[in-house]
C-alpha positions in Angstrom: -11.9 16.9 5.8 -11.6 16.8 9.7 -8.3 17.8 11.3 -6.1 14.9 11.2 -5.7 12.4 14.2 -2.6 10.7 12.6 0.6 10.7 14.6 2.3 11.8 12.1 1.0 14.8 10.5 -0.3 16.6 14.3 -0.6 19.8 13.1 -3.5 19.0 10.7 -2.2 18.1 6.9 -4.9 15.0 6.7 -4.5 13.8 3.2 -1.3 12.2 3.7 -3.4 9.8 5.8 -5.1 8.4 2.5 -4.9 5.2 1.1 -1.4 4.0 0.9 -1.1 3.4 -2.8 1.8 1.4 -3.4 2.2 -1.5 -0.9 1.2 -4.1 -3.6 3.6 -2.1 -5.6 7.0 -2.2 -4.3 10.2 -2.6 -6.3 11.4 -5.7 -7.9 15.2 -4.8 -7.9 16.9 -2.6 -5.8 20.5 -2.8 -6.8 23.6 -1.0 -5.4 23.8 2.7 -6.3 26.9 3.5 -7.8 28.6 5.5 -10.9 30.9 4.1 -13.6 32.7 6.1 -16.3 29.6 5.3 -18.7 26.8 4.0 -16.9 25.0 5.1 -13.5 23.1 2.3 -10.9 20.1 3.1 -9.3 16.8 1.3 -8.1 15.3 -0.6 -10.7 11.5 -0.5 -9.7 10.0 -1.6 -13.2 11.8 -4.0 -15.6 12.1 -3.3 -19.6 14.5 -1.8 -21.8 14.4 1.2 -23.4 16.9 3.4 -25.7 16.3 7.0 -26.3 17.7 10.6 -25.8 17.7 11.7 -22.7 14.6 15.3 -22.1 14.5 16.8 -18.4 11.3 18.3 -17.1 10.7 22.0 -17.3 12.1 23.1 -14.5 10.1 24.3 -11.2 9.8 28.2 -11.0 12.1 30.2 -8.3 10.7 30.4 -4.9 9.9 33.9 -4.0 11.6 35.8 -0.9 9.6 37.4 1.8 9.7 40.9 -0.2 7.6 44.1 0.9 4.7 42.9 3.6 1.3 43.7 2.2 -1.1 46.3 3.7 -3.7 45.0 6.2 -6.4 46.5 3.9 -5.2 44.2 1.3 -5.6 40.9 3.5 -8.7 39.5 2.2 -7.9 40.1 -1.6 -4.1 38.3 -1.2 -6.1 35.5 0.3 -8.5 35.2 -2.5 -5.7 35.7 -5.0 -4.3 32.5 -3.3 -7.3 30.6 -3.4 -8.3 31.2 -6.9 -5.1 29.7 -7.7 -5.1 26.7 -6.0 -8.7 26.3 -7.2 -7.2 26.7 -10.7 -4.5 23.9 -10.1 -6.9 21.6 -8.3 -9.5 21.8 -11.0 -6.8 21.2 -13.7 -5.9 18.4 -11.6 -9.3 16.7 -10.9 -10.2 16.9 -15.0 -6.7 14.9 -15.4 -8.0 12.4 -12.7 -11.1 11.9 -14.1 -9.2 11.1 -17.6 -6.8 8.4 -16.0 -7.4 4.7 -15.2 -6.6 2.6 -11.8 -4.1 3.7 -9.7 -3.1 6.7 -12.0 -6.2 8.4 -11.4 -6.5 7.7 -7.6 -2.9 9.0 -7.2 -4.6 12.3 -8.8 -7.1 12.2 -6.9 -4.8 12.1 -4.1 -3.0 15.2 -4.9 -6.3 17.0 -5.9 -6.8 16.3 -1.9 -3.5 18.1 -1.5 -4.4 21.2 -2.8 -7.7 21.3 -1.5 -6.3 20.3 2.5 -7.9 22.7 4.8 -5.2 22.3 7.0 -2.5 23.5 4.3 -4.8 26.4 3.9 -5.5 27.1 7.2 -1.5 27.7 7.7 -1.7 29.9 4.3 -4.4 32.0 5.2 -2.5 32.6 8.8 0.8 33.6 6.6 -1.1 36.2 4.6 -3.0 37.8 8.1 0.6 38.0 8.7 1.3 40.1 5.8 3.1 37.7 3.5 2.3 37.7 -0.4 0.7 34.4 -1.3 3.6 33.3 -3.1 5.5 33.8 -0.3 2.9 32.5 2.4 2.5 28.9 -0.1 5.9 28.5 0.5 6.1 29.1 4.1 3.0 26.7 4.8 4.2 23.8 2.7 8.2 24.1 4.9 6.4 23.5 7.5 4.5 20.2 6.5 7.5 19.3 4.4 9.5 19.6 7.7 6.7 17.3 9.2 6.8 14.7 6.7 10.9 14.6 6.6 10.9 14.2 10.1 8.6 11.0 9.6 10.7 9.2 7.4 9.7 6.3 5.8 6.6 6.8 3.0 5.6 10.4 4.8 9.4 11.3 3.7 8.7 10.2 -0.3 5.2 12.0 0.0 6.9 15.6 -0.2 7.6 15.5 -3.7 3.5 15.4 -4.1 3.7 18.7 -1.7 6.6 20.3 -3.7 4.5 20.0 -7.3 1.2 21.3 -5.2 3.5 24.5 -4.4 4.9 25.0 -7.8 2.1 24.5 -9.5 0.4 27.1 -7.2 2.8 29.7 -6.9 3.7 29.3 -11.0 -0.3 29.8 -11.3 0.1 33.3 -9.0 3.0 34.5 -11.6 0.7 33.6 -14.9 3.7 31.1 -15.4 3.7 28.3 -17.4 2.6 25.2 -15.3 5.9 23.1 -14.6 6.5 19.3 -15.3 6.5 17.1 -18.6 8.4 19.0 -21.6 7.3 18.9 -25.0 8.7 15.7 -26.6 7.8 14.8 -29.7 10.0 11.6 -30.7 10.5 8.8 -28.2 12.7 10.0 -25.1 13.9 8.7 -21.8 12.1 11.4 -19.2 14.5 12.1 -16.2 14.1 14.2 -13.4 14.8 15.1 -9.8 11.6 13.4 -9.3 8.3 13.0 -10.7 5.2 14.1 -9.0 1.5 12.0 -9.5 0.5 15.2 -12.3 3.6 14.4 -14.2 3.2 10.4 -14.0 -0.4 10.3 -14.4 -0.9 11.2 -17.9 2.0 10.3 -19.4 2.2 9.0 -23.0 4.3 5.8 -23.0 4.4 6.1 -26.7 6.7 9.5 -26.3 8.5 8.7 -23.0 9.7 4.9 -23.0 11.7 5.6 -19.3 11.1 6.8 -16.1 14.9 7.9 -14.3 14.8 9.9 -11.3 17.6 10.9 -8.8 15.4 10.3 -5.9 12.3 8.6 -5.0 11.9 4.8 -3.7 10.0 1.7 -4.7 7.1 3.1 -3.2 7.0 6.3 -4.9 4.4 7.8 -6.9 7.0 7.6 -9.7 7.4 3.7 -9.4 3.9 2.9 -8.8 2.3 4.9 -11.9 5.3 3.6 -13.7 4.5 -0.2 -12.7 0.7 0.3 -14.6 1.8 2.1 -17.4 4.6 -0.6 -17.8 7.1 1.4 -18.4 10.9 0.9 -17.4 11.1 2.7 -14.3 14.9 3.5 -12.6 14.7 6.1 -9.2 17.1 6.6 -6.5 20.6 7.3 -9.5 21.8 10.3 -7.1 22.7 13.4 -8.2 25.7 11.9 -11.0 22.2 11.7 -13.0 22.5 15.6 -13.9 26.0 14.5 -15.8 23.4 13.4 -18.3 22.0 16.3 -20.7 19.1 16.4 -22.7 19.3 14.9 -26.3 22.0 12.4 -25.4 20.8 8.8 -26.2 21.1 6.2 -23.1 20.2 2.6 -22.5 17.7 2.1 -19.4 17.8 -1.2 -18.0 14.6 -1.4 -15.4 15.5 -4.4 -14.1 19.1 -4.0 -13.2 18.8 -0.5 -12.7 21.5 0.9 -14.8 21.1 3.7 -16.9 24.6 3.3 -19.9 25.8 5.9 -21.6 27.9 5.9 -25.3 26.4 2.2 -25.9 26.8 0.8 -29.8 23.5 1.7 -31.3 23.3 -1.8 -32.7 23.7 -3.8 -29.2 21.1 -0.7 -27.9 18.9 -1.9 -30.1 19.3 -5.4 -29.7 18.6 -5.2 -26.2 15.3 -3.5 -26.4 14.2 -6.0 -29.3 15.1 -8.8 -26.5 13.1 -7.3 -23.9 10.5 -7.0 -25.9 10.3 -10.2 -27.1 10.6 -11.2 -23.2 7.6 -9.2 -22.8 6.1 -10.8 -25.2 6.2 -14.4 -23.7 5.5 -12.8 -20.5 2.1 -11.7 -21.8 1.2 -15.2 -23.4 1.8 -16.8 -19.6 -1.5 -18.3 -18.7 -0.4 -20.3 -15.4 -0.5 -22.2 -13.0 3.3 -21.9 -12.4 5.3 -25.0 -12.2 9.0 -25.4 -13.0 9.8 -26.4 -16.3 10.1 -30.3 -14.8 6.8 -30.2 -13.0 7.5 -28.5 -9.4 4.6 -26.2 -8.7 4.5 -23.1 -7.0 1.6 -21.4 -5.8 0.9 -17.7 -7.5 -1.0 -15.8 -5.4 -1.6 -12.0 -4.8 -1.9 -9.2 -2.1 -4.7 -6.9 -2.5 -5.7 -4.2 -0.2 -9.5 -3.7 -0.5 -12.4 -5.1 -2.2 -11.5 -2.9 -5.8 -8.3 -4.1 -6.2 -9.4 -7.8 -5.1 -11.8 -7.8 -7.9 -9.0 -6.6 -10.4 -6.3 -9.2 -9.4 -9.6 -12.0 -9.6 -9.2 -11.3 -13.4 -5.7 -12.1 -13.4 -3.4 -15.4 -13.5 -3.0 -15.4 -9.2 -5.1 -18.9 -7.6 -5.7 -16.7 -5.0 -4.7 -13.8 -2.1 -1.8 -14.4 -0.1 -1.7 -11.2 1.5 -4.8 -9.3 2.0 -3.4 -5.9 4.3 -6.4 -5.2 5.7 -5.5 -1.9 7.8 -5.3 -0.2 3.9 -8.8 -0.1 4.5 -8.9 2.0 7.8 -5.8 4.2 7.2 -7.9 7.5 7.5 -11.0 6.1 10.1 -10.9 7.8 13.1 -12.6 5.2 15.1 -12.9 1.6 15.3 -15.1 0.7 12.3 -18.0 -2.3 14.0 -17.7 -5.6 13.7 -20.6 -6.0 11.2 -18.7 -3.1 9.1 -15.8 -5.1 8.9 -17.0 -8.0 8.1 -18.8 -6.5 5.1 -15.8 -5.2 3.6 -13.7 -8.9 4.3 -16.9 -10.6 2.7 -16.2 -8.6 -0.5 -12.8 -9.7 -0.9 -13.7 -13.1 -0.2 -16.3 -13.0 -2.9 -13.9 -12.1 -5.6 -12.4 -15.2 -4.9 -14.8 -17.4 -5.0 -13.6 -20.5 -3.5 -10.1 -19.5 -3.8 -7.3 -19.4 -0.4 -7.2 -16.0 1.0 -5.1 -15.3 3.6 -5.8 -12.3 5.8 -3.3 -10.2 7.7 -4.9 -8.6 10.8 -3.7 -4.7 11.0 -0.3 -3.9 10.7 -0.8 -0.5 12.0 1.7 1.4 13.5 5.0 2.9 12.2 4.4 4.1 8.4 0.8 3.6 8.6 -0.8 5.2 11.1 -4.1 4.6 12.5 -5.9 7.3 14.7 -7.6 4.3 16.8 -4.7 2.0 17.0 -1.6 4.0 17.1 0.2 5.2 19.8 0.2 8.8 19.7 4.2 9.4 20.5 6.9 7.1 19.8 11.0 7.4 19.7 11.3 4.5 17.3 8.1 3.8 15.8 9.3 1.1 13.1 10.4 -0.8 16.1 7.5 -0.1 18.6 3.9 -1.2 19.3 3.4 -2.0 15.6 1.3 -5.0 14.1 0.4 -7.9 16.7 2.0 -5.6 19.3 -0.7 -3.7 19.3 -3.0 -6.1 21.1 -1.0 -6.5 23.6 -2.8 -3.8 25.9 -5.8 -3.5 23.5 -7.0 -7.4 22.9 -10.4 -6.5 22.1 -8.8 -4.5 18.5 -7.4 -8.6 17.4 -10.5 -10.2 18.7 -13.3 -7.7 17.0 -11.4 -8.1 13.8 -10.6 -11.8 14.0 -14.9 -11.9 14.8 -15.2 -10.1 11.5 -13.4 -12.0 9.4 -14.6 -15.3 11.0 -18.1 -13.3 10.0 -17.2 -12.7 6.7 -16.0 -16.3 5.8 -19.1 -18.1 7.0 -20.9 -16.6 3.4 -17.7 -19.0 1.7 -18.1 -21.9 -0.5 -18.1 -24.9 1.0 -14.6 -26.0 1.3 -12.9 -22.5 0.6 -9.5 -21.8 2.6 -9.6 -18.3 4.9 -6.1 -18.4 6.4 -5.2 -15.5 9.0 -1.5 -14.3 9.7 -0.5 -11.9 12.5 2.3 -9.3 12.0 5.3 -8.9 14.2 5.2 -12.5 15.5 8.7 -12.2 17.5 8.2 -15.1 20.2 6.2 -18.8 20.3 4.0 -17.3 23.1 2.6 -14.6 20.7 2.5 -17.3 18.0 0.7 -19.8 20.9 -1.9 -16.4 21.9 -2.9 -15.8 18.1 -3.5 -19.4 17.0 -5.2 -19.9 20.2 -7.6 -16.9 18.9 -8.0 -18.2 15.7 -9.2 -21.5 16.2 -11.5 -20.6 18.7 -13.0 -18.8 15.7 -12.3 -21.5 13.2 -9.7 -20.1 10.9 -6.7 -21.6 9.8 -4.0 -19.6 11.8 -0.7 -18.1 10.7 2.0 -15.8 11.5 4.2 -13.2 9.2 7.6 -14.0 9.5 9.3 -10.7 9.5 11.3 -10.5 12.7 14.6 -12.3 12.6 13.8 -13.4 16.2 11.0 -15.6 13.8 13.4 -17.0 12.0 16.1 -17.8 14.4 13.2 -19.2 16.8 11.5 -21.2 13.4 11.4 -24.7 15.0 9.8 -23.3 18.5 7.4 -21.3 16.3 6.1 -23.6 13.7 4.5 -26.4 15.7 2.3 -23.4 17.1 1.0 -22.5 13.5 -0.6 -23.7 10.0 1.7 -21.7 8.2 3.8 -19.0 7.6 4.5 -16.3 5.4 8.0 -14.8 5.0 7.9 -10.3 4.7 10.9 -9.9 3.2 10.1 -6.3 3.0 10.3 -5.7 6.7 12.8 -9.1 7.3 15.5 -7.6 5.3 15.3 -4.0 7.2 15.3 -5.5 10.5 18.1 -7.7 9.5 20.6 -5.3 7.7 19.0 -2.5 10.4 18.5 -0.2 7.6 15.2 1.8 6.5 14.3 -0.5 3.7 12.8 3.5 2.2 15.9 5.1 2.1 17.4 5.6 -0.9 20.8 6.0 0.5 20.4 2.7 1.6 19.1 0.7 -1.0 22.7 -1.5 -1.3 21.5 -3.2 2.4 17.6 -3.2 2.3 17.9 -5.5 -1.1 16.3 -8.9 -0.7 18.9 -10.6 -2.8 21.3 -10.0 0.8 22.8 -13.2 1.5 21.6 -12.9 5.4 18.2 -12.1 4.2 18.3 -15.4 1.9 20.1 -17.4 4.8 17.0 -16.2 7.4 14.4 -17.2 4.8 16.9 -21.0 4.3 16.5 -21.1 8.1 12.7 -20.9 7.9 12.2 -23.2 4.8 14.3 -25.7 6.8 11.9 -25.9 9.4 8.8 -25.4 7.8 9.9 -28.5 6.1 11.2 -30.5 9.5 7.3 -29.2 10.7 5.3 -29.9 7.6 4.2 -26.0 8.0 4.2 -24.6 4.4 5.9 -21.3 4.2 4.9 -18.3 1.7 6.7 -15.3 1.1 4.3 -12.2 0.4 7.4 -9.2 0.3 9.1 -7.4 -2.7 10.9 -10.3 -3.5 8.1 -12.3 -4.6 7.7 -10.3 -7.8 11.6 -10.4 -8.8 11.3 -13.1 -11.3 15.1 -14.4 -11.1 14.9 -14.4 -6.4 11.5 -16.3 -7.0 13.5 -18.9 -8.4 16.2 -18.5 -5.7 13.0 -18.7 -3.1 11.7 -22.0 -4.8 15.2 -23.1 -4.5 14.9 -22.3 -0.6 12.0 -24.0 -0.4 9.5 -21.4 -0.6 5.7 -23.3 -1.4 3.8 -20.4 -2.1 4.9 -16.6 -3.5 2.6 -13.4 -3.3 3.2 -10.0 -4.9 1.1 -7.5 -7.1 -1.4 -9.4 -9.6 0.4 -7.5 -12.8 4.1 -9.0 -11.2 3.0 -12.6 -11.4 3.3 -13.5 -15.3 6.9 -12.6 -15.5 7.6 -14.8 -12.4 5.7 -17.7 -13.5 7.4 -17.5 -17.6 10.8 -17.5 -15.4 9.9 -20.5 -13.5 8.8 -22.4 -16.7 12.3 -22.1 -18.2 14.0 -23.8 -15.2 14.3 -27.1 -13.3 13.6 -27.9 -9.7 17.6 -28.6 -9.5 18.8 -25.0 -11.3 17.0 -22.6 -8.7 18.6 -25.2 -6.1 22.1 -24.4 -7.8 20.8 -20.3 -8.1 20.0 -20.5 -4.6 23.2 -22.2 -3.0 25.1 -20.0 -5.3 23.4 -16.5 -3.7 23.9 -18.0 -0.4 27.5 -17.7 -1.0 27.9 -14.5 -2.2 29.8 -11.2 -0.5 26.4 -9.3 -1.1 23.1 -8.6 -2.5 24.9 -7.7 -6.0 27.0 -10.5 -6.1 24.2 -12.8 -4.8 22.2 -11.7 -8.3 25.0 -12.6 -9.9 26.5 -15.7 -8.6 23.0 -17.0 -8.9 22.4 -16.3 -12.5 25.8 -17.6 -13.2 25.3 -21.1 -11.8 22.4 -21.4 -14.6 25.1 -20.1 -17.0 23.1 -16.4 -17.4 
């Protein structure tokens, strides 16, 4: 690895610049976090119902204290103490990697990076020259990227549980201790923990652990998004009234609500998980395309970020991509990849889709995801900076180059196949006017992410400028409730089920429908099988989430009319907030 050029790891940790791995993977859920006598609310991330006793992971070993310096003499033989160690831990982490599958393994693979970072052991080896013990210069290294990544926020802030477990694992291998994480279960459990790193998540047997709780994380967490493959119930973000809980008491996890009950009848317990599973159950059988169950279709489609995982979701139920985040592909390049190398990677997508719509978002760098040639280097307020379309704005030649590859890329297309292109950050009709200009020139279909609320308010100026639209919820409902939609403290505002959220996406519907523009929605709330039938009821056309989400939305679909996500969606228009909006909606249908 090269020192980093991301803004947000300057002093050189580079492998938090790799692949984000859980975009396509956010939460379906997020529900208000709050503690009753016998239950506790998180964020449900993967729905399922499980009941089991309760195990907590072994517990992380003590982090030493300065203690005695070394001698000099002894300099070079701490160091090599230090890296036989984390040689140990990344070689026991690499043969996991290579035993798990999709995103399991490359989350390994990820951490594997961790321990080997030259830049984390550059800033070890300077700790032992200055006398430390390893254990003790581990510790010291890792504060200071920790510190780094807190002050970041956003994904770089749920990446430091990955850089904790590196620093356990490292120093518990310097003691001759055993290795922290999973504990030895042997019947089915519910697994909680603080959190859970990639090592813990990777390999775990679903037949032993049925749950995933944790009192921190996010929907993007390496916790949810190992969770979401394994298909496991998944709650994260409980707070600390989770450590109430001891091991060997029996709970009921609900994934979906996010609630995790305590003292439930055993009976109803069991009842519920024989009812999920038999929801699971017709969920599998789902073959598509989605319609309502009176013949109203909706369009399934799904977001992919590179070629691999466009090949994958080809094999699924989804009629096609509706969001393709291309900038997942450039997250660690360190220039401008060509025009002809761009195009190559866009013409692999397309060809997993045969003559299929894919709809391309030009980069949405900036802010979380950094890129060394199209990032500004310093920034106050980087989720509201030069982010996304904004980014052309003194760099033109970045949207053109790409818009040339793409255009590229689709001319190798069957005859007839749709290659729509969406722009970021659209805030104003003149930025909407400037990208659709581009895009014709070029001969795509032009569109704009709807994501600002300045989109929505300005919907009828906008639309006549554009194709279509596509509704990010993800970002909409942070910018609207102006609240880091990663937090975990925050998680009662930045859920889509917010009635202002829903009343910005009516707004958009309403004239997408005056304009005859269809409008998409490609955030988190696509996959949340009872707000896609809120959405249709809005008059969503078209909803995009991660390939394994879309079953579950279209079986929900199937079971109601045209007229009952009308009644679900006036209903959560109404409501006092997100929780009551779930509710009020599911009531009108008599749920």
């Amino acid at each position: 690895m090269s020192e980093c050029q991301c803004r947000k790891c300057p002093n050189g940790f580079d492998s938090v610049c790799w692949v984000d791995w859980g975009r396509e993977n956010l939460c379906t859920a997020t529900e208000r976090h709050t503690v009753t006598n016998d239950s506790i609310q998180g964020t449900g991330v993967v729905p399922g119902v499980a009941y089991a006793p309760a195990v907590w992971v072994r517990p992380r070993p003590e982090l030493p204290e300065a203690g005695e310096p070394i001698a000099e003499d002894a300099i070079d033989a701490e160091y090599a103490r230090f890296e036989k160690a984390a040689d140990t831990v990344a070689e026991r982490l690499g043969a996991r990697a290579q035993e798990a599958v999709g995103e399991a393994g490359e989350v390994l693979k990820a951490t594997v990076g961790m321990v080997r970072d030259r830049g984390w052991r550059k800033a070890v080896k300077k700790n032992v020259r200055s006398l430390q013990r390893a254990e003790f210069a581990v510790v010291n290294a890792t504060d200071k990227f920790i510190d780094m990544f807190e002050k970041a926020g956003g994904l770089m802030l749920e990446r430091t549980t990955d850089l904790k477990d590196v620093r356990d694992r490292v120093i518990a291998e310097l003691r001759g201790e055993e290795e922290p994480g999973l504990p030895n279960a042997h019947e089915p459990s519910v697994l909680f923990a603080d959190d859970l790193a990639p090592a813990d998540t990777a390999g775990l047997d679903t037949e032993i652990f049925t749950a995933l709780v944790t009192e921190l994380g996010g929907p993007t967490s390496h916790t949810a998004i190992i969770a979401r493959q394994l298909g496991v119930p998944c709650v994260v973000a409980t707070g600390t009234s989770l450590r109430d809980i001891p091991s060997g008491e029996k709970v009921l996890v609900d994934g979906a609500s996010g609630t995790i009950s305590r003292d439930v009848d055993e009976a109803k317990a069991r009842a519920a998980v024989a009812e999920s599973a038999e929801r699971e159950k017709l969920i599998a059988q789902w073959e598509g395309p989605a319609a309502t169950r009176d013949g109203h279709r909706m369009q399934l489609l799904a977001n992919v970020a590179d070629p691999k995982a466009a090949r994958a979701s080809a094999k699924s139920q989804a009629e096609g991509v509706g969001l393709y985040r291309t900038e997942l592909n450039f997250l660690s390049a360190a220039k401008e990849p060509a025009v002809d190398e761009q195009a190559e990677i866009y013409r692999q997508v397309f060809e997993a889709f045969g003559d299929r719509k894919v709809v391309v978002r030009t980069l949405d760098a900036g802010s979380d995801k950094p890129i060394a040639y199209a990032t500004l280097q310093e920034e106050e307020n980087p989720a509201l900076g030069v982010r996304g379309l904004r980014i052309a704005r003194n760099n033109e030649g970045l949207m053109t180059r790409q818009l040339d590859a793409i255009a590229q890329a689709a001319e190798s297309r069957p005859e007839g196949a749709q290659t729509w292109v969406m722009a970021p950050m659209v805030a104003t009709r003149k930025e909407a006017t400037w990208f659709a200009g581009l895009c014709r020139e070029r001969g795509l279909t032009a569109g704009a992410m709807i994501e600002v609320p300045a989109a929505a308010l300005l919907a009828d100026t906008i639309m006549p400028e554009l194709d279509f639209v596509s509704i990010g919820t993800n970002d909409l409902t942070q910018y609207a409730m102006a609240a880091d939609r990663l937090s975990p403290q925050l998680a009662y505002l930045t859920d889509p089920w917010q009635p202002a959220v829903l009343r910005l996406i009516q707004m958009t519907c309403e004239a997408g429908k005056r304009h005859d523009v269809p409008v998409g929605v490609c955030g988190e709330a696509a996959a949340d099988p009872w707000l896609a039938c809120v959405l249709t009821g809005l008059g969503v056309s078209s909803l995009s989430a991660a390939a394994n989400a879309l079953p579950a939305v279209g079986a929900q679909l199937a079971e109601l009319d045209l007229d009952d996500c009308r009644a679900m969606a006036e209903a959560a228009l109404s409501a006092a907030g997100a929780t009551e909006s779930r509710e009020q909606a599911l009531a009108a249908i008599g749920r």
